[in-house]
C-alpha positions in Angstrom: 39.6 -27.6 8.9 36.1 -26.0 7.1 35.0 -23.1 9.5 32.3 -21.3 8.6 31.4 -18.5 10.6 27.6 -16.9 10.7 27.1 -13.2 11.5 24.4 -10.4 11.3 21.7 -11.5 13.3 19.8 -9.4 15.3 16.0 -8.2 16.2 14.2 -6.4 13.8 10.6 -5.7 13.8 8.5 -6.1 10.8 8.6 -4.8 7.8 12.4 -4.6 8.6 15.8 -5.8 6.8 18.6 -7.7 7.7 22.0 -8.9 5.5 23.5 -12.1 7.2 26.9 -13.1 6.8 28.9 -16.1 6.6 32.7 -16.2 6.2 34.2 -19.5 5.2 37.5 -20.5 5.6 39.5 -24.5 5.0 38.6 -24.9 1.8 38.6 -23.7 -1.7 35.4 -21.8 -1.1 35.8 -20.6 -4.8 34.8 -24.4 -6.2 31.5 -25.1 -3.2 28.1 -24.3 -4.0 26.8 -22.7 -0.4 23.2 -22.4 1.0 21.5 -21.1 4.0 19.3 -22.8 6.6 17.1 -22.4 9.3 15.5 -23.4 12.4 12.6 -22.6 14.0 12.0 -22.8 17.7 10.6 -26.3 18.0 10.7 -26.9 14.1 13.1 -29.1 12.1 15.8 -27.3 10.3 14.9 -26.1 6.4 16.9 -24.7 3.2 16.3 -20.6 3.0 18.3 -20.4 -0.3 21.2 -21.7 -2.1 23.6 -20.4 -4.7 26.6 -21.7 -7.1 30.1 -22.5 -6.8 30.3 -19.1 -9.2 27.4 -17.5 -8.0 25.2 -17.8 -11.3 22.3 -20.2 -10.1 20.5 -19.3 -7.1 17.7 -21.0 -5.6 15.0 -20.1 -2.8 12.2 -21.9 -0.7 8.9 -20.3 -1.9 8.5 -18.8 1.7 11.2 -16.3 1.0 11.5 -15.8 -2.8 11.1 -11.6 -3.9 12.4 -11.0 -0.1 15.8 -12.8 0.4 18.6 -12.5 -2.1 21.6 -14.7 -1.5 25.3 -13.9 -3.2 28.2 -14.5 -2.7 31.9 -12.8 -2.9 34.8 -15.3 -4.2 37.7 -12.6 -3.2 36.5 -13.1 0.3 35.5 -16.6 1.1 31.6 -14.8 1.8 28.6 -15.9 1.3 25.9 -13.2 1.8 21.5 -13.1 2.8 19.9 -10.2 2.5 16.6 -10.2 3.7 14.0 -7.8 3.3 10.2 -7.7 4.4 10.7 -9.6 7.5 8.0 -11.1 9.4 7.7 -13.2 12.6 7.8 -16.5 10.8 11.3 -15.7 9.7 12.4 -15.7 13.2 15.2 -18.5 13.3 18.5 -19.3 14.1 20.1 -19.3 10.4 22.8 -21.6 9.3 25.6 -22.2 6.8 26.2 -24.5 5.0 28.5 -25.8 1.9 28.5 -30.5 1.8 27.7 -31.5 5.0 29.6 -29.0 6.8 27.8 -26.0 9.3 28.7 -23.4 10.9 27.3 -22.3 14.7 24.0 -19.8 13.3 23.1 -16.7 14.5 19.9 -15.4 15.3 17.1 -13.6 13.6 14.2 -12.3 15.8 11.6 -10.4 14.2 8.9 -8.4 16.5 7.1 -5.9 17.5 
């Protein structure tokens, strides 16, 4: 079955950097655009940034574009956010994601 599996959180205080990964595994990762997600404490889930089947389009929410990169890594089954610049708003659980399917997050806390 699709098992995607979210890694890399941690706290960071501002200014700070962070790469979040996500290892996917029960399908043919090579063919499935990805993205990343994230939720707020008390806000509704929202895309971060979302990239290609072959990794050549990429897309960001305005909130995060010239700070988060996301890639990905077909040998591997890995999709990849680096984030730089981090500030408190960023704090979130982030997701995976690739149709429908999510994985359990991991946390981002930036502070002080």
């Amino acid at each position: 079955q699709v098992q995607l599996v979210e890694s890399g959180g941690d706290w960071v205080q501002p200014g700070g950097s962070l790469r979040l990964s996500c290892a996917a595994s029960g399908f043919t990762f090579s063919t499935s655009a990805m993205s990343w997600h994230r939720q707020a404490p008390g806000k509704e889930r929202e895309l971060v940034a979302s990239i290609s089947r072959l990794g050549t389009r990429t897309n960001y929410a305005d909130f995060v574009k010239g700070r988060f990169t996301i890639s990905r890594d077909n040998f591997v089954n890995t999709v990849y956010l680096q984030m730089n610049s981090l500030n408190a708003e960023d704090t979130a659980v982030y997701y995976c994601n690739t149709a429908g399917y999510w994985g359990k997050g991991t946390l981002v806390t930036v502070s002080s």
